[in-house]
N, CA, C and O of each residue as an XYZ file, in Angstrom:
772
protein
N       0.856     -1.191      0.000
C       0.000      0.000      0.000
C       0.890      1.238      0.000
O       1.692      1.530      0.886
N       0.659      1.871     -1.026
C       1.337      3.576     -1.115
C       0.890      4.173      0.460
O      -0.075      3.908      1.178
N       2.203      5.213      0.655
C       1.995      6.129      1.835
C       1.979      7.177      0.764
O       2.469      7.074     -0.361
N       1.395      8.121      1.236
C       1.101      9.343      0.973
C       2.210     10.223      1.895
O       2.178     10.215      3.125
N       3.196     10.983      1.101
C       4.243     11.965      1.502
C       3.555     12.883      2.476
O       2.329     12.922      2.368
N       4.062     13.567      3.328
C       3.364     14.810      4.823
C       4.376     15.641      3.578
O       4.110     16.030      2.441
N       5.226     15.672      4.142
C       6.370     16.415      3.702
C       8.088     15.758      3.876
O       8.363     14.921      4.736
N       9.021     16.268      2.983
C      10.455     16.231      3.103
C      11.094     16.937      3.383
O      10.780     18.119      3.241
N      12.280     16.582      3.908
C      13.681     17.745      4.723
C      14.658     16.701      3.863
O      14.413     15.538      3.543
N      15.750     17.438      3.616
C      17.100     17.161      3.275
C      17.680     15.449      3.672
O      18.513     14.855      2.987
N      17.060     14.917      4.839
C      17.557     13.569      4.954
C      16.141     12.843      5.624
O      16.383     11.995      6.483
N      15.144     13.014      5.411
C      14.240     12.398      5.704
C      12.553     12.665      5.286
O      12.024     13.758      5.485
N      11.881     11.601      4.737
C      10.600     11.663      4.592
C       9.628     11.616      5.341
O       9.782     10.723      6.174
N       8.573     12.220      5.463
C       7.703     11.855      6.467
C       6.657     11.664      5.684
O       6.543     11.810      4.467
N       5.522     11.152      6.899
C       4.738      9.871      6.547
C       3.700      9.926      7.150
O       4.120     10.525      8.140
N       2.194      9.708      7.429
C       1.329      9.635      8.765
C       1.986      8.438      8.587
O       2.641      8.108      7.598
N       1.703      7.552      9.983
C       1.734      6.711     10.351
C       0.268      5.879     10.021
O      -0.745      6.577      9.979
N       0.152      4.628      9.821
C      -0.981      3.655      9.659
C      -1.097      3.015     11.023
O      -0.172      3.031     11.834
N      -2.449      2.367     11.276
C      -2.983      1.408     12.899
C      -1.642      0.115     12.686
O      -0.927     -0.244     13.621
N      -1.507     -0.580     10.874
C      -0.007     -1.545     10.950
C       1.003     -1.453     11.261
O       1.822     -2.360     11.403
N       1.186      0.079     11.486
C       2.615      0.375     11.412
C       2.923      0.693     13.279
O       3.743      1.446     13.806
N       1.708     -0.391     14.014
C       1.965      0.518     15.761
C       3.505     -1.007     15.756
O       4.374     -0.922     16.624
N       3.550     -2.027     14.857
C       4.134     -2.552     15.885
C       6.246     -2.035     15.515
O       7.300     -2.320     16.084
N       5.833     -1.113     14.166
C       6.885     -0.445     13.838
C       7.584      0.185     14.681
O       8.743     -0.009     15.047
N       6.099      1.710     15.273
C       6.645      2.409     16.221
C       6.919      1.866     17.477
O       7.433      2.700     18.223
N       6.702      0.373     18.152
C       6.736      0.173     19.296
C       8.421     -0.362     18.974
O       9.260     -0.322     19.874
N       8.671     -0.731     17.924
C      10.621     -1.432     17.838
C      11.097      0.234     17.827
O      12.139      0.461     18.441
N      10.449      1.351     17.212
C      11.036      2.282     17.751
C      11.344      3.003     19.016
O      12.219      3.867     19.067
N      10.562      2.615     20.119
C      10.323      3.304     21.058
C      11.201      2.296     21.418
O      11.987      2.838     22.195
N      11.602      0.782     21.249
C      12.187     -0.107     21.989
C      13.715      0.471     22.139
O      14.480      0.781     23.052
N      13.709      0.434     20.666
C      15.242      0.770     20.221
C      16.106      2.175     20.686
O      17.313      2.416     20.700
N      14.981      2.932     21.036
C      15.276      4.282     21.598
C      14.768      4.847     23.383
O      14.362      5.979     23.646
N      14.889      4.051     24.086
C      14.234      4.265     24.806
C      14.660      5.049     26.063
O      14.427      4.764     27.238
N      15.517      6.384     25.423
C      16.085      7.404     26.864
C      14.529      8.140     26.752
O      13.930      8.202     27.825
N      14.080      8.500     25.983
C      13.123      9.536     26.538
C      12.141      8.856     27.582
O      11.743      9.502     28.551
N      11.682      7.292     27.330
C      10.704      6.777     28.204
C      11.399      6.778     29.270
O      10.788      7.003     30.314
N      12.909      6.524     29.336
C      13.705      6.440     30.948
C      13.455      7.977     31.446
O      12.851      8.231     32.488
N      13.898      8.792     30.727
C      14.197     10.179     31.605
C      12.823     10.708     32.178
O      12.705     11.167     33.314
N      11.681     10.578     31.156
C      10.390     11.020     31.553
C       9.453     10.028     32.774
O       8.900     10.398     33.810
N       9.558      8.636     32.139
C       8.787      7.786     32.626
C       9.421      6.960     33.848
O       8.739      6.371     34.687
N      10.793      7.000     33.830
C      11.507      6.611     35.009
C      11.441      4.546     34.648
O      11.718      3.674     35.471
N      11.131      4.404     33.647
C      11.651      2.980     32.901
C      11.527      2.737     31.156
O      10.937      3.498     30.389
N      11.995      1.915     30.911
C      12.010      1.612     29.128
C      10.735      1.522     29.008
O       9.902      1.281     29.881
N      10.544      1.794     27.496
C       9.219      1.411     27.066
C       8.626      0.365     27.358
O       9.296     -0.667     27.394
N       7.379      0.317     27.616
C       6.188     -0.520     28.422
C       5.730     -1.057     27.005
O       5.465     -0.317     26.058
N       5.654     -2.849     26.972
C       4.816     -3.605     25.924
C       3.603     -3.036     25.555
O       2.943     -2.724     26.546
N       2.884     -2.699     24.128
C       2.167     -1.728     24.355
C       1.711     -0.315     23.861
O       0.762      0.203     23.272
N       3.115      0.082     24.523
C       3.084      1.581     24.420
C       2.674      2.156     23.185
O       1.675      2.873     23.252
N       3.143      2.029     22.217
C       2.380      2.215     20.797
C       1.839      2.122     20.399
O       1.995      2.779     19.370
N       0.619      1.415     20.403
C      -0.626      1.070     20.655
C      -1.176      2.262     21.721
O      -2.373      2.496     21.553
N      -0.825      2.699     22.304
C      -1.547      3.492     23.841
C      -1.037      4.668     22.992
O      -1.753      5.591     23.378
N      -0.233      5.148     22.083
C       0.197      6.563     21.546
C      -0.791      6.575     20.213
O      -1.549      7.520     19.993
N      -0.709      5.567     19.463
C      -1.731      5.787     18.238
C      -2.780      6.138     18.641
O      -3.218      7.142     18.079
N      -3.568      5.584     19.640
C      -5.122      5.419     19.756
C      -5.564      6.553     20.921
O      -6.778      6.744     20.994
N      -4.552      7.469     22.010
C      -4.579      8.361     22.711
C      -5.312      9.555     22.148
O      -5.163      9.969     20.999
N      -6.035     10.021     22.967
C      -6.329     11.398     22.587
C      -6.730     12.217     23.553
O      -7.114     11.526     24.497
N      -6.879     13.928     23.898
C      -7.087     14.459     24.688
C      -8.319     13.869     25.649
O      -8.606     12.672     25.638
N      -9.017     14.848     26.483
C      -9.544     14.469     27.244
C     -11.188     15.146     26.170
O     -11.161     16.062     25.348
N     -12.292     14.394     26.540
C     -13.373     14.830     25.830
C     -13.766     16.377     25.367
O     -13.902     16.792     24.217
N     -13.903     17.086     26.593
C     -14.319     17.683     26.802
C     -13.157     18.929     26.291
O     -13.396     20.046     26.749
N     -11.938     18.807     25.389
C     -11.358     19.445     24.771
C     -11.306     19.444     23.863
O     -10.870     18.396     23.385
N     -11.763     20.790     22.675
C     -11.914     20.686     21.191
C     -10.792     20.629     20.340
O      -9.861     21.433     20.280
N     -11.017     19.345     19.528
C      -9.851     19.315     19.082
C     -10.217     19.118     17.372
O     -11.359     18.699     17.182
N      -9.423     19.358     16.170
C      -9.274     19.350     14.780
C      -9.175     17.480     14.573
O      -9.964     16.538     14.507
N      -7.774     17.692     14.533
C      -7.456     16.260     14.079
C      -6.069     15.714     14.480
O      -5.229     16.564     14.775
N      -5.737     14.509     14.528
C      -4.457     13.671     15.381
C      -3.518     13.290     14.255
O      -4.043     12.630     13.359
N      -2.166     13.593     14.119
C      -1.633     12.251     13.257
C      -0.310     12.210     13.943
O       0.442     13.042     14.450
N      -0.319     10.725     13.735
C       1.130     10.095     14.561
C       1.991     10.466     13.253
O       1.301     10.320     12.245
N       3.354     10.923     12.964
C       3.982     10.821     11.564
C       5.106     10.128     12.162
O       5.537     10.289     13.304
N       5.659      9.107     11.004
C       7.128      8.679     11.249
C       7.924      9.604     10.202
O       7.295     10.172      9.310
N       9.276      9.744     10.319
C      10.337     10.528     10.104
C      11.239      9.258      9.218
O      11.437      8.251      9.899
N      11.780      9.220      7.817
C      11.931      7.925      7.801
C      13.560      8.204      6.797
O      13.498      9.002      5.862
N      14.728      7.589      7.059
C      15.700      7.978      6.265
C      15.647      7.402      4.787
O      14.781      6.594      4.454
N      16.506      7.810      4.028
C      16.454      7.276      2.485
C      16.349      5.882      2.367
O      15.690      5.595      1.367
N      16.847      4.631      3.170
C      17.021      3.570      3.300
C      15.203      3.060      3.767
O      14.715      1.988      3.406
N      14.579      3.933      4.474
C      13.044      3.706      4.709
C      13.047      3.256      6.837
O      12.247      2.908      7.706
N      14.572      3.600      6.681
C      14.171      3.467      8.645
C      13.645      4.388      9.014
O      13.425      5.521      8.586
N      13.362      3.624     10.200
C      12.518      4.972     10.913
C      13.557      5.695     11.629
O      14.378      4.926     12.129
N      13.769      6.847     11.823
C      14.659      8.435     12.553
C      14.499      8.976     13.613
O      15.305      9.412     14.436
N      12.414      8.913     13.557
C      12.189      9.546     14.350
C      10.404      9.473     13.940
O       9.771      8.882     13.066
N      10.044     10.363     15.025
C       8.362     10.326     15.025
C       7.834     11.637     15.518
O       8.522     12.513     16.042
N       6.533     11.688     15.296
C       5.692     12.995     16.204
C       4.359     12.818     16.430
O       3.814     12.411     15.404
N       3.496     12.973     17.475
C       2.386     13.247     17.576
C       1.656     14.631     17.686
O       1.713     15.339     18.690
N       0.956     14.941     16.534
C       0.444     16.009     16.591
C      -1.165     16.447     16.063
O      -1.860     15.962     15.170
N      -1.421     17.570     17.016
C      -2.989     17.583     17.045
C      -3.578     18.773     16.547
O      -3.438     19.666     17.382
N      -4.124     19.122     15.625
C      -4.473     20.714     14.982
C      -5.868     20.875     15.863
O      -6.729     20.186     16.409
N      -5.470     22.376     15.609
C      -7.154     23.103     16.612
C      -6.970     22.752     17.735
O      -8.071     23.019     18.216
N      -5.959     22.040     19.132
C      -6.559     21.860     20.381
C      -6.841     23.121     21.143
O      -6.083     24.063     21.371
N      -7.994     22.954     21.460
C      -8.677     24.206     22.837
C      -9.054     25.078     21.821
O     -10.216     25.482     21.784
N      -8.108     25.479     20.862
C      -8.467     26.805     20.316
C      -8.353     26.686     18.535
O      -7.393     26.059     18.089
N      -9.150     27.177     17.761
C      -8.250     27.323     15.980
C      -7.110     27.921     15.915
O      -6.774     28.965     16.475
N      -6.379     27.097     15.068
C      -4.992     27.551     14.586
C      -3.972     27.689     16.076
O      -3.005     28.450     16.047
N      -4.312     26.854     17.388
C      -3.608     26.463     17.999
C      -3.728     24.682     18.018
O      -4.593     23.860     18.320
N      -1.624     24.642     17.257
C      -1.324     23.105     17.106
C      -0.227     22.324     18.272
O       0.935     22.681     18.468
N      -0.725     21.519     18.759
C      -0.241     20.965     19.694
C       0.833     19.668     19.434
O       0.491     18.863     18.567
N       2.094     19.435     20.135
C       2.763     18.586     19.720
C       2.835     18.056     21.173
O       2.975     18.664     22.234
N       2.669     16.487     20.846
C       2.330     15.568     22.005
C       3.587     14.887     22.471
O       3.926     14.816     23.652
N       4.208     14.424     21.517
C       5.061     13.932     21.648
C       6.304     14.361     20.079
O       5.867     14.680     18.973
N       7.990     14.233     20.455
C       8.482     14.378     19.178
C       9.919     13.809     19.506
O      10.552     14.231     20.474
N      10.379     12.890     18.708
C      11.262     11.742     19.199
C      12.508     11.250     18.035
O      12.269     10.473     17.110
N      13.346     11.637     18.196
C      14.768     11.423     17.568
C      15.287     10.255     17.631
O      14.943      9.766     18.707
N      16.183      9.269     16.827
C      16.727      8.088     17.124
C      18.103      9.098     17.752
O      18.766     10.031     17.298
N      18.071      8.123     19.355
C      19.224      8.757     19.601
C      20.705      8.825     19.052
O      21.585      9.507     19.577
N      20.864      8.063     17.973
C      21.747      7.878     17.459
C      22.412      9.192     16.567
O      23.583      9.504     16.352
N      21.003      9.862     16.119
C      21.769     11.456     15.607
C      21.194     12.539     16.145
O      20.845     13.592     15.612
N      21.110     12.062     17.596
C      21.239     13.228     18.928
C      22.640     14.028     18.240
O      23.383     13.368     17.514
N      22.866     15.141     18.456
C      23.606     16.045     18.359
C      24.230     16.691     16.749
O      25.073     17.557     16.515
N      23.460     15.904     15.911
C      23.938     15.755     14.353
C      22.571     16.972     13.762
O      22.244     16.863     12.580
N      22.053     17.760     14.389
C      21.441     18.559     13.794
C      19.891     18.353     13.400
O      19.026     19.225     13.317
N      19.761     16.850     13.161
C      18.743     15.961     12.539
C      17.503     16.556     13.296
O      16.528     16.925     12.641
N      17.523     16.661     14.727
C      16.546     17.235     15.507
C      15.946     18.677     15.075
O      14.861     19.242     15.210
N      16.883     18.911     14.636
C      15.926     20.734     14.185
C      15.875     20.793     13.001
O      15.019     21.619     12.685
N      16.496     20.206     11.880
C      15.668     19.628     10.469
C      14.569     19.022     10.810
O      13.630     19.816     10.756
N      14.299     18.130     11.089
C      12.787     17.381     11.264
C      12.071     18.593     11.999
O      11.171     19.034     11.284
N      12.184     19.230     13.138
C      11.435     20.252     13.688
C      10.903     21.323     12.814
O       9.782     21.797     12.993
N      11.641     21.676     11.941
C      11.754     22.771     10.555
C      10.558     22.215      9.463
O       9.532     22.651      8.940
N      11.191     21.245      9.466
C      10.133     20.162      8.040
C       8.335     20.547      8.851
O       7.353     21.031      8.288
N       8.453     20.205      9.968
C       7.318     19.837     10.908
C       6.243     21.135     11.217
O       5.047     21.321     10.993
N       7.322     21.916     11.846
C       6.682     23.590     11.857
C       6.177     23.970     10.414
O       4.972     24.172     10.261
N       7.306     24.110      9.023
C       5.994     24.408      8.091
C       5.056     23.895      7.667
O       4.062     24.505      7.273
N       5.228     22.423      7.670
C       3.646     21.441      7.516
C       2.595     22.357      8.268
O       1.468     22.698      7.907
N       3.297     22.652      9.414
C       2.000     22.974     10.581
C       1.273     24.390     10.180
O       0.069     24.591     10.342
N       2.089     25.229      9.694
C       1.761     26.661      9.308
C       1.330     26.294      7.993
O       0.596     27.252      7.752
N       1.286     25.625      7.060
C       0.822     25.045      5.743
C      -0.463     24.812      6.034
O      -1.389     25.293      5.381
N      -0.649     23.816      7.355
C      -2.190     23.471      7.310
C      -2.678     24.423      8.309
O      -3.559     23.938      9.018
N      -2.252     26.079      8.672
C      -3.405     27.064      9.749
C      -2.939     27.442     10.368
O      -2.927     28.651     10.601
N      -2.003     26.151     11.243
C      -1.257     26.763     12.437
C      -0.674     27.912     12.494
O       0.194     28.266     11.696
N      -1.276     28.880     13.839
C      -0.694     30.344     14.206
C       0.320     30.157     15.418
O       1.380     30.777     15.512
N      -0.145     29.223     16.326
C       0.297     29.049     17.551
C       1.043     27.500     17.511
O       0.605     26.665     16.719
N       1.997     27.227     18.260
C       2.444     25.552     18.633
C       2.391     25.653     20.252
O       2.611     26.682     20.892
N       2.109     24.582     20.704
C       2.276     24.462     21.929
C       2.587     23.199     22.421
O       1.966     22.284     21.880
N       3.387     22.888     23.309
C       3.928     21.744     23.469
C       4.306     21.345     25.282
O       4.801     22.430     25.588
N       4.360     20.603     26.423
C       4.597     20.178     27.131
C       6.233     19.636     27.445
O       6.880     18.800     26.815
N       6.503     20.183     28.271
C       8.025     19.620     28.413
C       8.749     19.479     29.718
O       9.242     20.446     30.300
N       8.811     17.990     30.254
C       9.307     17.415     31.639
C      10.557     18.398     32.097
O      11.517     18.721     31.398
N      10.230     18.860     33.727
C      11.435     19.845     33.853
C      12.358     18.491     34.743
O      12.109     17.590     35.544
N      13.786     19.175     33.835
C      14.700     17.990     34.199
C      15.095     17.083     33.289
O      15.923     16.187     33.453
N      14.408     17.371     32.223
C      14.765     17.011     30.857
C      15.532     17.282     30.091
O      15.573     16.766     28.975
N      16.706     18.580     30.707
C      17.708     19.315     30.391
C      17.648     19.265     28.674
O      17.334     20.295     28.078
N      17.934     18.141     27.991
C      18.289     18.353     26.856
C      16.956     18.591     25.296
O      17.113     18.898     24.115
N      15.661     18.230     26.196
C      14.818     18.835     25.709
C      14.046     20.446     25.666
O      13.478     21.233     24.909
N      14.450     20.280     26.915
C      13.870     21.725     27.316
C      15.131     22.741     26.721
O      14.652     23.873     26.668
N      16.134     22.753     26.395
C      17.532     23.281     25.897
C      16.771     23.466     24.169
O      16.549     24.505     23.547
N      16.523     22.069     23.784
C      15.990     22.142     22.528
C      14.851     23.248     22.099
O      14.809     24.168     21.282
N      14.145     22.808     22.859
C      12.788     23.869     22.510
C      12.579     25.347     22.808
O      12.000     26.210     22.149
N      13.347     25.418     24.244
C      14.118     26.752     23.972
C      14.699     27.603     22.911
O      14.283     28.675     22.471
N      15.627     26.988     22.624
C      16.606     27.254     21.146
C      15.417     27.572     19.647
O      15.759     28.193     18.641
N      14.343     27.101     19.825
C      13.941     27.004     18.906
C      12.622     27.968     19.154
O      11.706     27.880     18.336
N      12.489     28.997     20.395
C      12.049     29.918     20.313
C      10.641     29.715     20.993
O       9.742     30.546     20.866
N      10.486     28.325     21.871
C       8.971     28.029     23.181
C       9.549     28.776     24.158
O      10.648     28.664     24.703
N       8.917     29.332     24.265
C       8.455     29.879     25.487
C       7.203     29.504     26.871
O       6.009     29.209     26.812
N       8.107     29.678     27.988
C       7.338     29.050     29.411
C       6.062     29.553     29.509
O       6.194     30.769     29.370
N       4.934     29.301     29.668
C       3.183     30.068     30.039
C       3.098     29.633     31.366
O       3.027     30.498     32.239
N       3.091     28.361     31.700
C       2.623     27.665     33.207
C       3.431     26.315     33.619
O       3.812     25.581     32.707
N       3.646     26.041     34.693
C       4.221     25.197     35.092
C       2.842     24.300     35.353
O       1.870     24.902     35.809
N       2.721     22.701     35.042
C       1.574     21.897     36.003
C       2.831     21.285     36.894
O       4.036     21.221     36.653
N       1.931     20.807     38.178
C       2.871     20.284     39.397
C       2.512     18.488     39.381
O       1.416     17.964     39.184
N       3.545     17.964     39.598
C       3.461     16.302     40.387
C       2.105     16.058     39.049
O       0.944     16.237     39.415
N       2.362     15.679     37.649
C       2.170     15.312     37.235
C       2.617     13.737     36.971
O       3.771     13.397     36.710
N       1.619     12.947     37.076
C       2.330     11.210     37.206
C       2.360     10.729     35.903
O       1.266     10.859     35.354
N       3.434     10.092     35.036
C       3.409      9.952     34.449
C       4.823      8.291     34.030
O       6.010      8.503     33.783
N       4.350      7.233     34.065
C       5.078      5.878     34.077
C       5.047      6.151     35.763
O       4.166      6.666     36.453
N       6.147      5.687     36.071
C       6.950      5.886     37.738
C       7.666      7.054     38.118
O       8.527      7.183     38.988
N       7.077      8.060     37.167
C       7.815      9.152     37.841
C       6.740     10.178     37.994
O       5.953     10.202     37.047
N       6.472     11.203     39.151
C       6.417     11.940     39.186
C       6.392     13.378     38.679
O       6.595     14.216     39.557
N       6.210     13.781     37.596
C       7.082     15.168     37.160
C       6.159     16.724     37.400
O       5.071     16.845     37.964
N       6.987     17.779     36.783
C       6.495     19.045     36.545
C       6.849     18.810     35.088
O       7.687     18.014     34.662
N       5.982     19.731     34.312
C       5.601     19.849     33.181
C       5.438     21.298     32.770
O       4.399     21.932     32.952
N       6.491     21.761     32.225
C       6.665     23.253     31.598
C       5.460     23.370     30.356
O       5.650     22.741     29.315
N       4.533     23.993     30.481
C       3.766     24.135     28.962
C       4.102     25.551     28.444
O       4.140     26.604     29.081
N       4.308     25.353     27.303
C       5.345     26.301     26.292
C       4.697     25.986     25.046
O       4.260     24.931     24.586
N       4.765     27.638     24.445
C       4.124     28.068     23.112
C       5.029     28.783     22.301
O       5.924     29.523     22.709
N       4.797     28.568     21.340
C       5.889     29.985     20.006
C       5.102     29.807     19.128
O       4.688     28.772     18.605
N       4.775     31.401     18.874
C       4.164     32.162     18.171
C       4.597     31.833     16.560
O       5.629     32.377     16.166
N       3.935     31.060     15.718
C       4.228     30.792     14.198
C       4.022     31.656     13.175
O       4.508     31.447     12.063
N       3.215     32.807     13.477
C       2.684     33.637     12.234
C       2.862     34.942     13.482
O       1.959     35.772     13.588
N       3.802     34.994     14.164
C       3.493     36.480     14.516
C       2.654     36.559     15.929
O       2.016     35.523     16.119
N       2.519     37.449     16.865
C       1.617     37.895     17.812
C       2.633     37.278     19.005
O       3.647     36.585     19.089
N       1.819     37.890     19.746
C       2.803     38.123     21.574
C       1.978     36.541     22.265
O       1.095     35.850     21.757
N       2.637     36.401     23.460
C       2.346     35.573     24.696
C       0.980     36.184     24.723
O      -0.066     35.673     24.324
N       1.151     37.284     25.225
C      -0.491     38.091     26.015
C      -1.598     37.823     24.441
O      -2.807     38.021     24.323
N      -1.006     37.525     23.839
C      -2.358     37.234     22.298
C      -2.404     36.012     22.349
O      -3.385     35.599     21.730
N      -1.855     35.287     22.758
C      -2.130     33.540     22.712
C      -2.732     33.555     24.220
O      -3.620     32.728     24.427
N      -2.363     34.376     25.268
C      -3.219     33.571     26.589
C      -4.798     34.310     26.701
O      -5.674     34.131     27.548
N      -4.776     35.126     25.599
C      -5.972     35.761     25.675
C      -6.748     34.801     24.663
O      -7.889     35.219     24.471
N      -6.530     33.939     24.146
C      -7.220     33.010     23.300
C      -7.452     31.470     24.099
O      -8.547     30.921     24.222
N      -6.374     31.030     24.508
C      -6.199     29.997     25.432
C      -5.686     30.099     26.934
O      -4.549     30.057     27.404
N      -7.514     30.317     27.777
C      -7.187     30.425     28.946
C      -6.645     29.431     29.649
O      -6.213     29.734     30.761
N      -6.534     28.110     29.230
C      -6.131     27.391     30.191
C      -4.675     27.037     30.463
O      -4.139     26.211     31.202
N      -4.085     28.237     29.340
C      -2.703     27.673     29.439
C      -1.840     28.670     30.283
O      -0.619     28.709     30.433
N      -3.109     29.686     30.928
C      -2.866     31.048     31.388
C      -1.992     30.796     32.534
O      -1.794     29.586     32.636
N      -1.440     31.424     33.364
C      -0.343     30.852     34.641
C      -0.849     31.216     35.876
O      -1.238     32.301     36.310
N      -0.764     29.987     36.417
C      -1.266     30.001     38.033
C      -1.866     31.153     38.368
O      -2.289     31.319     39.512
């Protein structure tokens, strides 16, 4: 069965992901599994990919639409992945759930090409706003998304999440322009304590 192209960057294709392809992403999550350690406080849980395809906010939050994408090199491996959700809470605010690098080209740049590829898809299909969640103590994520211009709105506290415990920085950057105070005046809930 043909995949249908999202978009390309310089060393990788992307892809939605298909319901066949959970047991793909679960050898990915296997094969990569610092982010489930640092966040979740153990390796990926049997499963887990399956529990990321089929996840979605909580009801009572309006949301557009979900797609898991894999990130895939010329050879057709997988690189990397993202979960992302258009319209949550608000229009033309896009939410990224999750976004995941083979650690293998941690530090090779690969991370902010795919981020690049990803952001204009997102402004292609509306997106004004991104907003994204990020474990404090995660040093090398939160470094990332920084760099790339999120900004802090609210801290949530003793969020449980695997066996760990965490705080959870929620952070936005502005895609088409406008201030913090224009995104929390649209999305109160991301407003701060």
């Amino acid at each position: 069965m043909n995949r249908e192209l999202v978009f390309a960057t310089p060393s990788a294709r992307c892809f939605e992901m298909r319901r066949d392809e959970v047991p793909r992403l679960q050898r990915f999550f296997d094969e990569n599994p610092e982010y489930d350690i640092s966040v979740n406080g153990e390796p990926p849980r049997p499963g887990e990919a399956l529990e990321e395809f089929e996840s979605v906010p909580p009801a009572d939050w309006p949301m557009g639409r979900k797609w898991l994408l894999s990130f895939e090199a010329g050879d057709g491996s997988m690189v990397g992945m993202a979960d992302i959700i258009s319209d949550l809470l608000v229009k033309d605010v896009w939410h990224i759930g999750l976004f995941i690098v083979s650690t293998r080209l941690h530090g090779a740049g690969v991370a902010q090409e795919l981020y690049g590829g990803l952001e204009g898809w997102m402004m292609a299909g509306g997106a004004r706003w991104s907003r994204l969640g990020v474990v404090t103590g995660n040093t090398r994520a939160e470094r990332f998304w920084e760099r790339l211009g999120y900004k802090e709105l609210r801290m949530r506290r003793a969020v449980q999440m695997g066996k760990r415990t965490n705080d959870v920085r929620v952070m936005m950057k502005p895609l088409t322009g406008g201030s913090v105070a224009d995104y929390l005046a649209l999305v109160e809930r991301d407003r701060p304590d």
